[in-house]
Backbone as JSON, one array per atom type, in Angstrom:
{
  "sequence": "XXXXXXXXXXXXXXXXXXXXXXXXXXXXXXXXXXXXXXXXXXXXXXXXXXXXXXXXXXXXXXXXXXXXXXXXXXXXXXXXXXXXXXXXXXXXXXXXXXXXXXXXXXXXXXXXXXXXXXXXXXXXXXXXXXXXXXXXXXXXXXXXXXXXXXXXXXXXXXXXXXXXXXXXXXXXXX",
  "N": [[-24.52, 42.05, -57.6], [-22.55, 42.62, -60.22], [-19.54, 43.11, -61.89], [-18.48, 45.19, -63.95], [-16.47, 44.84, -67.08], [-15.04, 47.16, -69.02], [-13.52, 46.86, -71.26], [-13.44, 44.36, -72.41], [-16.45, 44.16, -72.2], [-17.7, 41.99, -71.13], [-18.84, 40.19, -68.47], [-16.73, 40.27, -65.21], [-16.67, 39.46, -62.8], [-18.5, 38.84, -59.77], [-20.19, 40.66, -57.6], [-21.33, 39.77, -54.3], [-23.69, 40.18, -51.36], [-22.11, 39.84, -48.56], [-19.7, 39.3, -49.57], [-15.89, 39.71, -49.58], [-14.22, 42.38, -49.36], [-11.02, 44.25, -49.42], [-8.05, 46.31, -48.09], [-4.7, 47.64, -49.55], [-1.4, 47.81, -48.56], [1.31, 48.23, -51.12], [2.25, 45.04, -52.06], [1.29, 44.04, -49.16], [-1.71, 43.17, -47.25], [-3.98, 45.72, -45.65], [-6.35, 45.71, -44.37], [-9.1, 44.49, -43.76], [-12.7, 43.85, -45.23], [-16.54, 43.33, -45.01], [-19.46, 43.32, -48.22], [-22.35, 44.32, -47.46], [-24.82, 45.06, -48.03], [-27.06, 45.56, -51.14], [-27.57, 48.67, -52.33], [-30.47, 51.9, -53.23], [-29.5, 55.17, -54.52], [-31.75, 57.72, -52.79], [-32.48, 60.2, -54.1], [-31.7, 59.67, -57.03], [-31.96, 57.18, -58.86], [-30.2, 56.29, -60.41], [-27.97, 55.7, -59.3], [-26.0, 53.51, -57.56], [-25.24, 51.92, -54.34], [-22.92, 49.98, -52.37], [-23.14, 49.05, -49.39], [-21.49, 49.23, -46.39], [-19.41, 48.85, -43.54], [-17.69, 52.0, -42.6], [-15.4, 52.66, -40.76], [-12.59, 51.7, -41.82], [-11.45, 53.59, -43.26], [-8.46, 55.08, -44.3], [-6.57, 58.09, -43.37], [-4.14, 58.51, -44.08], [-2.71, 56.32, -45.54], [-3.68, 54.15, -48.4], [-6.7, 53.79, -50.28], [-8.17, 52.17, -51.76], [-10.2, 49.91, -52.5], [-10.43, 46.22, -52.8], [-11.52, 42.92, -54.37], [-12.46, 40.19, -52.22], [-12.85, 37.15, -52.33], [-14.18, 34.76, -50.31], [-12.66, 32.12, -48.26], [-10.48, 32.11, -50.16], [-7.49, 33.44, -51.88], [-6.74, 36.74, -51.28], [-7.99, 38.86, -54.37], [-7.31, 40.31, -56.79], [-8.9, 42.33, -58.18], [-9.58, 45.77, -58.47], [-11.84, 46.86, -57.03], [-12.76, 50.23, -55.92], [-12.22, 53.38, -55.39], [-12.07, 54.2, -51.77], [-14.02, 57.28, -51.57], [-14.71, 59.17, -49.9], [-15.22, 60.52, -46.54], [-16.79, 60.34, -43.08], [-16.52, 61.0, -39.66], [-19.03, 60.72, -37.06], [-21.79, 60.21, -35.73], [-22.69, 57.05, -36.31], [-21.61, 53.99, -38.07], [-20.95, 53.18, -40.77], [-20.59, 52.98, -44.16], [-20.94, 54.14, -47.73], [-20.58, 53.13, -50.33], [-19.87, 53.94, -53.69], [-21.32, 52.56, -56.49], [-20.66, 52.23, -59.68], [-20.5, 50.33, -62.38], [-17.81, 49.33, -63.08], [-16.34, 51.82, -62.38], [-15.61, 52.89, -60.09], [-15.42, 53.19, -56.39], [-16.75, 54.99, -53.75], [-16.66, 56.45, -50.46], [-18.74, 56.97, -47.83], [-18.42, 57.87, -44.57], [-18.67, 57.23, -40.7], [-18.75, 57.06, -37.26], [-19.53, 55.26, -34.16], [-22.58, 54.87, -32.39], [-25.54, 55.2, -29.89], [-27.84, 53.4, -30.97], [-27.42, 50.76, -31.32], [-27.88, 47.29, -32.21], [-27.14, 44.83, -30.16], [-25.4, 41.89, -29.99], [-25.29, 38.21, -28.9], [-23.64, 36.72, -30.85], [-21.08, 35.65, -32.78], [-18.7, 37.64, -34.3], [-15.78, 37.65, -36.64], [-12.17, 38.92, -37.72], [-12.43, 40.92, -40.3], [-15.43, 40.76, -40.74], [-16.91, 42.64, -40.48], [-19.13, 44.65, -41.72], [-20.76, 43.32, -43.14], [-23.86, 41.73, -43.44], [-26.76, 41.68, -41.36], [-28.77, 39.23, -40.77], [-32.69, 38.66, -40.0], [-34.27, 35.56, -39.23], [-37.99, 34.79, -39.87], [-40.44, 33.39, -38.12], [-41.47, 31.33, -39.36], [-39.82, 30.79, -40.98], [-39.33, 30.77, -43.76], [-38.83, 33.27, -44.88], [-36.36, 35.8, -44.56], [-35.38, 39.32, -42.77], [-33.87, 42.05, -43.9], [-31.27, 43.36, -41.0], [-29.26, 45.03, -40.85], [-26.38, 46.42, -40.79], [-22.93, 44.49, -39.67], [-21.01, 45.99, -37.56], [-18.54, 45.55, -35.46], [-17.38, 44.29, -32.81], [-16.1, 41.71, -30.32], [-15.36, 38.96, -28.54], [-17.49, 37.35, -28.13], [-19.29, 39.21, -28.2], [-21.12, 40.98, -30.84], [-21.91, 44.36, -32.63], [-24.52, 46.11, -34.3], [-25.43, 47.9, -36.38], [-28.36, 49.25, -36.88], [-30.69, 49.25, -40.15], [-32.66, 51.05, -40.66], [-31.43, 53.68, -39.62], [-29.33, 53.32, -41.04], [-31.28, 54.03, -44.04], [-32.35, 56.16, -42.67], [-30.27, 58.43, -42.5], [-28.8, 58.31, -45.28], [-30.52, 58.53, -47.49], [-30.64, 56.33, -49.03], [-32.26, 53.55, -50.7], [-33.22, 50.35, -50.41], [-31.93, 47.76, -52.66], [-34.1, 45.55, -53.44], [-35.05, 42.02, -54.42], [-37.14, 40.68, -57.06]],
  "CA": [[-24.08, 43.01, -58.59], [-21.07, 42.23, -60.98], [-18.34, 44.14, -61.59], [-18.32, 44.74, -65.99], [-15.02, 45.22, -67.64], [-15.34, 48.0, -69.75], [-13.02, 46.72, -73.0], [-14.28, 43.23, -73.29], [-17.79, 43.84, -72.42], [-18.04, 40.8, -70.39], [-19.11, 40.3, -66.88], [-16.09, 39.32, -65.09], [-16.51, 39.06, -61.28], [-20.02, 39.04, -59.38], [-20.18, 40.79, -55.76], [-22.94, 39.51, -53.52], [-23.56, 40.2, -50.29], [-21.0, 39.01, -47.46], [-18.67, 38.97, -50.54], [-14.96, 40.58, -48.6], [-13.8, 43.57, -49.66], [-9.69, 44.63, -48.86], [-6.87, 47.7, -49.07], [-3.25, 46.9, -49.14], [-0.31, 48.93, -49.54], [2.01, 47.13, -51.7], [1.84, 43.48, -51.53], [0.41, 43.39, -48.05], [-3.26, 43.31, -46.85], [-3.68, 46.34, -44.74], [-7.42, 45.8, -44.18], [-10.05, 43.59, -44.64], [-14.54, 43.68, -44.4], [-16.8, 42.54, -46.02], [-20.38, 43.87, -48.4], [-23.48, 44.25, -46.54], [-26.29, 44.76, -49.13], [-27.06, 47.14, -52.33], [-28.98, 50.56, -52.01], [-29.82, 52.78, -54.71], [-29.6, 56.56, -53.95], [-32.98, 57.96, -53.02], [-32.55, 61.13, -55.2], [-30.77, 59.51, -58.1], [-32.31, 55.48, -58.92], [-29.16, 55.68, -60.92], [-26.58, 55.6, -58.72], [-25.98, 52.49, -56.42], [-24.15, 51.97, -53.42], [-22.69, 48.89, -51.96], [-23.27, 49.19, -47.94], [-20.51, 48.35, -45.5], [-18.74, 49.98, -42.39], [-16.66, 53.11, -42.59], [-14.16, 52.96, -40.38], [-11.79, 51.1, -42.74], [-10.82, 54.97, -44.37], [-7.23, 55.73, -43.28], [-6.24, 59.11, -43.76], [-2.73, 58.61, -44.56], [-2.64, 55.23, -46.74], [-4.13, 53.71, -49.82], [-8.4, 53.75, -50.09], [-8.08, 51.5, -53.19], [-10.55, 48.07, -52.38], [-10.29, 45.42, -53.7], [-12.34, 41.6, -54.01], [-11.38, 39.1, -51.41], [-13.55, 35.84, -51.97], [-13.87, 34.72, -48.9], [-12.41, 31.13, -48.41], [-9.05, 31.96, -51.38], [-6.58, 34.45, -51.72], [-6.97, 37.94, -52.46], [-8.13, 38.58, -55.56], [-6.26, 41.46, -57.41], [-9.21, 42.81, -58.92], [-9.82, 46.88, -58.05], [-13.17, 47.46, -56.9], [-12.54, 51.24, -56.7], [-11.52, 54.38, -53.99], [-13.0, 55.06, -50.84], [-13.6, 58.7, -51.6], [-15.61, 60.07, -49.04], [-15.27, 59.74, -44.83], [-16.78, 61.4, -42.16], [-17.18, 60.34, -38.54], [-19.97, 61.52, -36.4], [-22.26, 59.21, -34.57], [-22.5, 55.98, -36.83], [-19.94, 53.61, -38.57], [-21.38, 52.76, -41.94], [-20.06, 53.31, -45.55], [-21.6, 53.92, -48.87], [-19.41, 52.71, -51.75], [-20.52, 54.13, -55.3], [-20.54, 51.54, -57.66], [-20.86, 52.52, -60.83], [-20.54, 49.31, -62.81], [-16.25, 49.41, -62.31], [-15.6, 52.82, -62.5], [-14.74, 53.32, -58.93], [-16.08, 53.22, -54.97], [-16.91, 56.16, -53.03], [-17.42, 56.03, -49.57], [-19.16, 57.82, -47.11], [-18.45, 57.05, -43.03], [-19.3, 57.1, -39.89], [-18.83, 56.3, -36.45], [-20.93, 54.69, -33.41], [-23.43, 55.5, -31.64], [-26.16, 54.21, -28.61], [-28.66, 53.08, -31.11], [-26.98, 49.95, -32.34], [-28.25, 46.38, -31.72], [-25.84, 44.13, -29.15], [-26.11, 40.57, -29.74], [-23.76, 37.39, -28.66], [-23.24, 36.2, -32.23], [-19.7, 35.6, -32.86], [-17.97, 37.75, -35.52], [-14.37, 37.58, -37.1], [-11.7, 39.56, -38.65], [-13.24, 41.17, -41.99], [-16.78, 40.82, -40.48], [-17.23, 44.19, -40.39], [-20.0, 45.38, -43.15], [-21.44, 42.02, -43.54], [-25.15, 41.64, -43.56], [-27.55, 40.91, -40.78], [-30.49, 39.16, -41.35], [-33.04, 37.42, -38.9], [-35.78, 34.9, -39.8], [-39.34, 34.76, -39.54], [-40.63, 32.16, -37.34], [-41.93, 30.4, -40.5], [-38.51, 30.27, -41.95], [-39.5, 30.46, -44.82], [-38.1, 34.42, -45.09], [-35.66, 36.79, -43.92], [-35.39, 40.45, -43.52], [-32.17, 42.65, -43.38], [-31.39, 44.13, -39.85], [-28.63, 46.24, -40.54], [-24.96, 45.72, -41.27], [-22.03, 44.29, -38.91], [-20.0, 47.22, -37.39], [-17.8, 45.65, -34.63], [-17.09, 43.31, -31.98], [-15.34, 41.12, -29.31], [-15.02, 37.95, -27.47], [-18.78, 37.27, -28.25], [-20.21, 40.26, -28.5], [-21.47, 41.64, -31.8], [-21.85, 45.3, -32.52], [-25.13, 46.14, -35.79], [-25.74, 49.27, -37.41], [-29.92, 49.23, -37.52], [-30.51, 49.7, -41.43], [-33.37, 52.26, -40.81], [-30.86, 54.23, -39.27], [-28.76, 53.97, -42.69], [-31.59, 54.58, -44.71], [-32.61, 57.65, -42.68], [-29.22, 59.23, -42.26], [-28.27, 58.25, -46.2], [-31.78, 58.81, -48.25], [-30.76, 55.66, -50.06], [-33.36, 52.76, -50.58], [-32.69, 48.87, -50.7], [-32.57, 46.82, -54.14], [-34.97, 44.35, -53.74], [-35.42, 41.07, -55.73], [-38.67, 39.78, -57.29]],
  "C": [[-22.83, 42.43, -59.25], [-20.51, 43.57, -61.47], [-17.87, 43.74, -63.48], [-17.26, 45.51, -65.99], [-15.38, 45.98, -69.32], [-14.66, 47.71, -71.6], [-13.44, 45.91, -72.93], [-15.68, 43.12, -73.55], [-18.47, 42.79, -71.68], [-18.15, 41.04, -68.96], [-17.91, 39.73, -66.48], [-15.62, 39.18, -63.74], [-18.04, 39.69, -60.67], [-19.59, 39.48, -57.87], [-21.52, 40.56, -55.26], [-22.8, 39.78, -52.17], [-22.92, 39.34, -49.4], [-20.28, 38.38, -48.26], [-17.27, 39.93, -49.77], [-14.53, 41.12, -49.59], [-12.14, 43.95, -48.73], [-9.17, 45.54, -49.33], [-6.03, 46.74, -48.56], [-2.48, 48.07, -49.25], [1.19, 48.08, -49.78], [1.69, 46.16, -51.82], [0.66, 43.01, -50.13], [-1.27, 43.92, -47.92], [-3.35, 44.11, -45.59], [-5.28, 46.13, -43.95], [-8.61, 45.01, -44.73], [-11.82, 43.63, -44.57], [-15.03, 43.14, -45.42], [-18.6, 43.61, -46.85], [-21.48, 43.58, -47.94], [-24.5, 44.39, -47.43], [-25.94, 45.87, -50.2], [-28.12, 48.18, -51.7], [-28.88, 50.95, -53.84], [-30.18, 54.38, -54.05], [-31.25, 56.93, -53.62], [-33.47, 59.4, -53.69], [-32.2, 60.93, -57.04], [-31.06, 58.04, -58.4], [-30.96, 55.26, -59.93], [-28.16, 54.77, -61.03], [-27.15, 54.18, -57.68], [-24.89, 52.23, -55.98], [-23.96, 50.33, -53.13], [-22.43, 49.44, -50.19], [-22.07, 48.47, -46.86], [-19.84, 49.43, -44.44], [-17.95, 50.85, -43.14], [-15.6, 53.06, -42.38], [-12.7, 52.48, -40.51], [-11.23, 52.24, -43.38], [-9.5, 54.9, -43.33], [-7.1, 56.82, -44.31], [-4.63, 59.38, -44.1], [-1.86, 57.61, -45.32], [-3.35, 54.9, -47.92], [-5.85, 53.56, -49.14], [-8.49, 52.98, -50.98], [-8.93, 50.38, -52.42], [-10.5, 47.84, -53.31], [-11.22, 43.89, -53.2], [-11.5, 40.64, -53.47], [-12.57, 38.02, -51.39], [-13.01, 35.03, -51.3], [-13.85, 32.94, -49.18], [-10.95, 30.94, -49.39], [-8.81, 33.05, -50.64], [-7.49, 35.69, -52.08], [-6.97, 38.33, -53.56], [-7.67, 40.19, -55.89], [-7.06, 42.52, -58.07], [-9.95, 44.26, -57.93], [-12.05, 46.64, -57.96], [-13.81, 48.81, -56.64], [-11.89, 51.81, -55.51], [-12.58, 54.86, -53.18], [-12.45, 57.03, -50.76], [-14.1, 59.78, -50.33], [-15.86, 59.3, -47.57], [-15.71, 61.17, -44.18], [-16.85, 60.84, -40.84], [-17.76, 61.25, -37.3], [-20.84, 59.73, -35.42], [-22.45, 57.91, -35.26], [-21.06, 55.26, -37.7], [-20.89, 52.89, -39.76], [-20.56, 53.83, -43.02], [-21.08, 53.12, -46.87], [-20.61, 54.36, -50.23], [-20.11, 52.98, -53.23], [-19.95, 53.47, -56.2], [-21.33, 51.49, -58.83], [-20.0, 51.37, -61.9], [-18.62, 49.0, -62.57], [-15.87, 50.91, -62.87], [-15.15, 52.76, -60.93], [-15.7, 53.03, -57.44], [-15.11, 54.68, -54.53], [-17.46, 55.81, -51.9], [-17.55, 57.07, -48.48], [-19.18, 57.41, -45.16], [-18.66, 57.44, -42.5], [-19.4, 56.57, -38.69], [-19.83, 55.78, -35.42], [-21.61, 55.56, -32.46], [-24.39, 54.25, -30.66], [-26.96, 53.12, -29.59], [-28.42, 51.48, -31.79], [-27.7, 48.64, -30.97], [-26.85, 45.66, -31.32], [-26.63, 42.99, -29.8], [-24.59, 39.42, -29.42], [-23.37, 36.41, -29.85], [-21.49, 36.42, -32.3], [-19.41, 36.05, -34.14], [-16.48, 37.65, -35.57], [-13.59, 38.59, -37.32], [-12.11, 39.79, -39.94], [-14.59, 40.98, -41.89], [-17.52, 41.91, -41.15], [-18.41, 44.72, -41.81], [-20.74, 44.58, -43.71], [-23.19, 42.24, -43.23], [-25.61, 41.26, -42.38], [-28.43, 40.77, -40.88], [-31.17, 38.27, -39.98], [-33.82, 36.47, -39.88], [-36.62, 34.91, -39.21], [-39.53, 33.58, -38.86], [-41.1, 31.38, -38.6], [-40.98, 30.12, -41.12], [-38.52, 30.17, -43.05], [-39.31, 32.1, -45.83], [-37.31, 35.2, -44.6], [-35.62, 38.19, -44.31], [-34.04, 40.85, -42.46], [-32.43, 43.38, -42.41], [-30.62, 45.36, -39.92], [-27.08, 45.7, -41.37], [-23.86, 45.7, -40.09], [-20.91, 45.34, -38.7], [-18.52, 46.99, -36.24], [-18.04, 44.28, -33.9], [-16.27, 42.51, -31.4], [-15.5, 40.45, -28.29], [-16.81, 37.76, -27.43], [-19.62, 37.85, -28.44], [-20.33, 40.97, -29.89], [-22.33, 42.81, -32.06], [-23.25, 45.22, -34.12], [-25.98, 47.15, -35.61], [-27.35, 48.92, -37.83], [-29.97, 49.97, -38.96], [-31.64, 50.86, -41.6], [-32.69, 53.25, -40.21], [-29.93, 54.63, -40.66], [-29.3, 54.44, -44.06], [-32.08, 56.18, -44.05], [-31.25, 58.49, -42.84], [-28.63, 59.2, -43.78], [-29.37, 58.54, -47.51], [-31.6, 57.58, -49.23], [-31.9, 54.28, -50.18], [-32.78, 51.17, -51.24], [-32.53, 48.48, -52.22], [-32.82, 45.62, -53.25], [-35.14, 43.44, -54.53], [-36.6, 40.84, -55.83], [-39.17, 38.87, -57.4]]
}
């Protein structure tokens, strides 16, 4: 998805999956994850979300993300406000991204049903994509999105779990 700038008209930053996402308050970087795939609502083919953990909302600092291409600095450019948190039994987020008007997000904490595996994640993991491959290698399909982890262990949010609990439905390429 890219991120259009409403006075020039021009495209002028692309988000792709396991593109990082950050808040700050002030100068510093209070928080960092990263985007896990697109959806589009399943009442509304309008609207589309950008998929990534939750539990990044603080209730008493800045919700503002922003694009962190991963490998540079933080990049300065707003990607919008997490507007919307709840936490109950999952940890997923759904960011409304309405070409750059803003992100809205919807959260979520954990629960039993999540896949364990000993994949090693990082700092800013969090919301990233998992995919396996086919024994033919010659495709992959999305498992879910990265919710957690430590000292080898990796924590993932099954994505039929985020489409039942969110009614929203993948974008697909052709």
């Amino acid at each position: 998805m890219k991120l259009y700038n409403k006075v020039s008209k021009r495209f002028q930053k692309e988000l792709l999956c396991g593109d990082g996402i950050y808040k700050k308050s002030g100068r510093q970087v209070t928080g960092i994850g990263t985007i896990g795939f697109f959806a589009r609502d399943g009442n509304n083919s309008e609207i589309i979300y950008v998929v990534t953990t939750g539990h990044s909302y603080n209730d008493s600092g800045s919700n503002t993300f922003y694009f962190f291409p991963w490998g540079d600095r933080p990049d300065n450019c707003v990607i919008g406000y997490m507007e919307k948190h709840s936490i109950e039994n999952y940890d997923y987020g759904l960011i409304n991204y309405r070409a750059i008007d803003g992100i809205y997000i919807n959260s979520v904490s954990f629960a039993t049903e999540l896949i364990i595996t000993d994949m090693e994640a990082g700092v800013g993991d969090s919301g990233g994509p998992a995919y396996f491959y086919y024994e033919n290698l010659y495709s992959v399909s999305l498992s879910g999105i990265l919710t957690g982890g430590n000292k080898g262990i990796t924590t993932i949010l099954p994505l039929q779990i985020i489409l039942d609990e969110t009614g929203i439905v993948p974008i697909l390429v052709n």
